[in-house]
C-alpha positions, -999 to 999 in steps of 0.1 A, spaced: 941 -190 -321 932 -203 -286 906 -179 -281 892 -183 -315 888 -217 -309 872 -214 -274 845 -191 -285 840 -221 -315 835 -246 -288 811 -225 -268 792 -215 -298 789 -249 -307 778 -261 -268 753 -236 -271 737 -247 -304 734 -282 -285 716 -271 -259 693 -253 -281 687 -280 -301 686 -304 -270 659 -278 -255 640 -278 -285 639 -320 -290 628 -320 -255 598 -296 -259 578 -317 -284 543 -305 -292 519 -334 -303 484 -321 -310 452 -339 -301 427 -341 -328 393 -336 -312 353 -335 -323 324 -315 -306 291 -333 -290 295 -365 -309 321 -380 -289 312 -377 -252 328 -384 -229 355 -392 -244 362 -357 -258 339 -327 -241 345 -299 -262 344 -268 -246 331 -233 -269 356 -214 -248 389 -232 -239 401 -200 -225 377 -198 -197 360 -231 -196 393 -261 -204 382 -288 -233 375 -321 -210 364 -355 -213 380 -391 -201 407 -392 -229 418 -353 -224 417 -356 -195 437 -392 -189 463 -373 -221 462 -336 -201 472 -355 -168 500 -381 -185 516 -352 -205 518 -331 -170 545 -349 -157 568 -349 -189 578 -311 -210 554 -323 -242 533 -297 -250 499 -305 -256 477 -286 -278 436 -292 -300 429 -293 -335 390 -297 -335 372 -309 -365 340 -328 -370 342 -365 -362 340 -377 -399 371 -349 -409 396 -363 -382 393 -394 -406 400 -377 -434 425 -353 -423 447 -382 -407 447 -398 -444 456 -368 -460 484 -360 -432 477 -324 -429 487 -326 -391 522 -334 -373 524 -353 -343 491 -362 -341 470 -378 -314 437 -399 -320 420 -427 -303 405 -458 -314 398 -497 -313 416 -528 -330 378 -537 -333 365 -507 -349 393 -480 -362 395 -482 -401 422 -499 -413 440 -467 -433 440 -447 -404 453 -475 -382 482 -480 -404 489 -442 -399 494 -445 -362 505 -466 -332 485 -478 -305 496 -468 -276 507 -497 -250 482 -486 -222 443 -487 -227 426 -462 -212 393 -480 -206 371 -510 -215 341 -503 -234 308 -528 -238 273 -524 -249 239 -520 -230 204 -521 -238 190 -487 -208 151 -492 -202 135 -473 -178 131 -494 -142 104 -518 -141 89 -537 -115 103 -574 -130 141 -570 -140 145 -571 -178 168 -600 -195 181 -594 -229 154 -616 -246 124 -591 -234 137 -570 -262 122 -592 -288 93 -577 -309 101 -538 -291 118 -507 -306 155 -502 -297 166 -465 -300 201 -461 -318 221 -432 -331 213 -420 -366 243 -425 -389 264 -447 -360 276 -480 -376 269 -507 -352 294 -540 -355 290 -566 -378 262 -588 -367 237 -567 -352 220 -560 -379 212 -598 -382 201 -601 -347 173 -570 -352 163 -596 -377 159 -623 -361 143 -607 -326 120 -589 -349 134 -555 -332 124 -520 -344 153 -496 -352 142 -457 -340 168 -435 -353 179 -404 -329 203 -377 -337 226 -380 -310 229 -398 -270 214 -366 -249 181 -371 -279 180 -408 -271 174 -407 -235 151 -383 -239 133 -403 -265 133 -435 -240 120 -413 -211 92 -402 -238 84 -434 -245 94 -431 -282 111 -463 -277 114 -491 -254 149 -492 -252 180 -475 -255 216 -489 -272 247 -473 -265 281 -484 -246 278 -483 -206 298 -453 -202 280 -429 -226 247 -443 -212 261 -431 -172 270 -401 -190 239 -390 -206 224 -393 -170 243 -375 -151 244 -350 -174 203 -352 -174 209 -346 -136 188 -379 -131 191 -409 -108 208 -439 -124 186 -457 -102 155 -451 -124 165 -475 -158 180 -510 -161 208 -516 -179 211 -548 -199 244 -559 -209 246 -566 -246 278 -581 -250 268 -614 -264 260 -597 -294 285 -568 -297 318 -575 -276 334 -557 -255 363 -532 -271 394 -519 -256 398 -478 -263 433 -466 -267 446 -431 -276 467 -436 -316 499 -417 -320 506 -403 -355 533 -430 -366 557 -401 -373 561 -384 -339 594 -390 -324 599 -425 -304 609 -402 -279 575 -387 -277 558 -418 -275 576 -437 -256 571 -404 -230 533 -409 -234 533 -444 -228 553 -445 -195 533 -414 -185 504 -434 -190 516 -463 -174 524 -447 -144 488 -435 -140 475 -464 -143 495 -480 -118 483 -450 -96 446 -453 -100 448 -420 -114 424 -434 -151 400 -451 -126 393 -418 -107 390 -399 -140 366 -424 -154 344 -422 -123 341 -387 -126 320 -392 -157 299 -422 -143 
């Protein structure tokens, strides 16, 4: 009887600890879009050889590193993340977003998570000119924006009333190179993507003026959005991962990296 109840106890210690084991090695899954998103998410063609990159993988990769939450990608085209959030056909999800700009059904979906990862704001890129450019020069020129992008509430009424010209381009790395054509006079996109695009272009930042455009569209605070679902645990995990990196400097050097 003794026995029989000592191999019970251990049977049920080891179950515990397989369960425990198992509780501790979540899997949340980051759902990520190719090209449209830089560099916020750099999609790599071959993970295997060349890692997926970008500020918020790599702000997530370095967080989850110090905690036993497995990360892995789901990639989809920008517009199916949307919809595949909605229709919960992931677990554990991972996103990112804006209380300014993230539609409201997918925001009820998810939790913010305490920590932004970065600041975003708006500028107008001209190439450099020999008199330094103020936001009213625009007035009466052509603005290049991204074809299908939907700008915030109000800028529509200030092309309006500056008489602008809207010249549609089919992504950021076709906008610069529209601007350095001469296709239009300037060039709208958030600070970071605009730094991007240059490096990327391999050319000097030195050679275009960027205009801060925040009057019109304010600045935003990004944030990575956890599927509402995953374990408190989890999240609580991410966020004081996150915190700690901030409080590090480690998401100032990562953002540098893609200025």
């Amino acid at each position: 009887m003794g026995i029989h109840v000592h191999r019970m106890a251990w049977r049920y210690l080891l179950v515990v600890c397989l369960l425990s084991a198992e509780a501790g090695a979540d899997t949340v899954t980051f759902l990520i879009a190719a090209g449209t998103v830089e560099p916020y998410q750099v999609v790599s063609d071959d993970p295997e050889r060349t890692p997926h990159s970008g500020i918020l993988i790599d702000v997530l990769r370095q967080a989850l590193s110090s905690t036993d939450i497995q990360l892995t990608f789901v990639e989809r085209p920008y517009k199916r993340i949307r919809m595949d959030i909605l229709a919960n056909r992931h677990q554990n999800w991972i996103s990112y977003g804006s209380p300014s700009w993230l539609d409201e059904r997918v925001k009820a979906l998810g939790e913010y998570t305490q920590q932004p990862i970065l600041q975003t704001h708006y500028v107008m890129a001209t190439m450099k000119q020999a008199i330094l450019p103020s936001l009213e020069d625009v007035r009466g020129k052509k603005v290049i924006i991204i074809l299908g992008y939907n700008y915030f509430s109000g800028f529509e009424d200030w092309v309006e009333d500056n008489n602008v010209t809207l010249v549609s381009a089919p992504s950021h790395r076709h906008a610069l190179a529209m601007l350095r054509q001469g296709r239009g006079d300037f060039y709208l996109a958030e600070d970071v993507r605009v730094r991007w695009e240059v490096k990327r272009a391999k050319i000097a930042l030195s050679d275009f003026h960027l205009i801060d455009f925040s009057r019109v569209i304010p600045p935003s605070l990004l944030y990575l959005l956890l599927d509402k679902k995953m374990p408190a645990n989890t999240r609580q995990q991410i966020d004081q991962a996150l915190l700690r990196l901030e409080q590090r400097g480690e998401i100032e050097k990562i953002l540098k990296g893609y200025q």
